[in-house]
N, C-alpha and C positions, 0 to 999 in steps of 0.2 A: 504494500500500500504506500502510496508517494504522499509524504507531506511537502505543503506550499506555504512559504516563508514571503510575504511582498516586502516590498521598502521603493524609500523614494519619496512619497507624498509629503504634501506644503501647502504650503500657502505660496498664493504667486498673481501676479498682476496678470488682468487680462493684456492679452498677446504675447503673454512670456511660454517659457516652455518648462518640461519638468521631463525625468525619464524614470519612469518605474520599473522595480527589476523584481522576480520573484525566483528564490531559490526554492529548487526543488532536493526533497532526498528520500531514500529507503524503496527507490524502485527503479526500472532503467527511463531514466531519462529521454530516450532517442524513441524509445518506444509508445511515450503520450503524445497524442496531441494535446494541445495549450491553448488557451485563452487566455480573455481579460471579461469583466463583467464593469456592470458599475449599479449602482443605488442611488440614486438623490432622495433627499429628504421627504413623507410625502409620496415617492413614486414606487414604482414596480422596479424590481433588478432589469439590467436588459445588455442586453450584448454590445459588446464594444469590437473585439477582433477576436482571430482566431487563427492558430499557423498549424497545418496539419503533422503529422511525423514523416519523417521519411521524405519524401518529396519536397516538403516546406514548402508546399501554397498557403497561400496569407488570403484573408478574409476582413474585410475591415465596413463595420456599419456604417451607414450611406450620412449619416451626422459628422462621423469624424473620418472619414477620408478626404485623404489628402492634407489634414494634420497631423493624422495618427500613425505611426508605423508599427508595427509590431514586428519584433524577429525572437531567435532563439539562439541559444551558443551552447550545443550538445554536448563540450567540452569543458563547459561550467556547468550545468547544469541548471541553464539561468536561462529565464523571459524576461524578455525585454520590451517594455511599450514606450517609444518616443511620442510626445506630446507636443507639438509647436501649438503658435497662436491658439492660446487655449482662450477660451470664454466663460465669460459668469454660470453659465448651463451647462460647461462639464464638469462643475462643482459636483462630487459624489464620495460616496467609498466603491471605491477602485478593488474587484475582487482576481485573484488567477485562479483557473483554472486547469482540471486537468481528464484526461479520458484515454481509455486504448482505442476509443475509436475516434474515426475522425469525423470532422464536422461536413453535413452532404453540402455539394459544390454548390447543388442550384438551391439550398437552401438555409444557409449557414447561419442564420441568426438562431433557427430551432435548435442547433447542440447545445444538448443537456448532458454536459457534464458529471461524473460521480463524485470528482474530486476538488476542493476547495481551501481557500487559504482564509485567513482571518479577515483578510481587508486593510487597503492603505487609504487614510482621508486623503482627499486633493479640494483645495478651497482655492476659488478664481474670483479675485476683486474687481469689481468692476471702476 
């Protein structure tokens, strides 16, 4: 069973950037796929990205692409989600994610992952 460790979150002025990183351990790394989630106050969790295993396609929701990157480094054991010009609305807790399986192409916001990290806040001033 893999546990997920996040870090990273802040406070930060909108259009700044931040990069969150979640260490993973106690399972083979190359073999999940990974996400990110998030919570605002008030709302439903919901999908932010997602990097498959093995092949590493990237999956990124239609709000944060093209500020959001997500990748992974199977040699640390680590996800990574870059954040550019961020906004007062992606204030949340920022959750990773993890799963043996991978998230479907033509519909990737529905993975439901098994595996989950505690959560990092990220606070965006306007």
């Amino acid at each position: 069973q893999v546990q997920l460790v996040e870090s990273g979150g802040g406070l930060v002025q909108a259009g700044g950037s931040l990069r969150l990183s979640c260490a993973a351990s106690g399972g083979t790394f190359s073999a999940y796929a990974m996400g990110w989630f998030r919570q605002a106050p008030g709302k439903e969790r919901e999908f932010v990205a997602a990097i498959s295993w093995k092949v590493a396609n990237t999956y990124h929701a239609d709000s944060v692409k093209g500020r959001f990157t997500i990748s992974r480094d199977n040699s640390k054991n680590t996800l990574y989600l870059q954040m550019n010009t961020l906004k007062p609305d992606d204030t949340a807790v920022y959750y990773c994610a993890a799963d043996l399986r991978n998230p479907t192409p033509q519909r990737p916001t529905m993975w439901d992952p098994r595996y989950w990290g505690q959560g990092t806040q990220v606070t965006v001033s306007s």
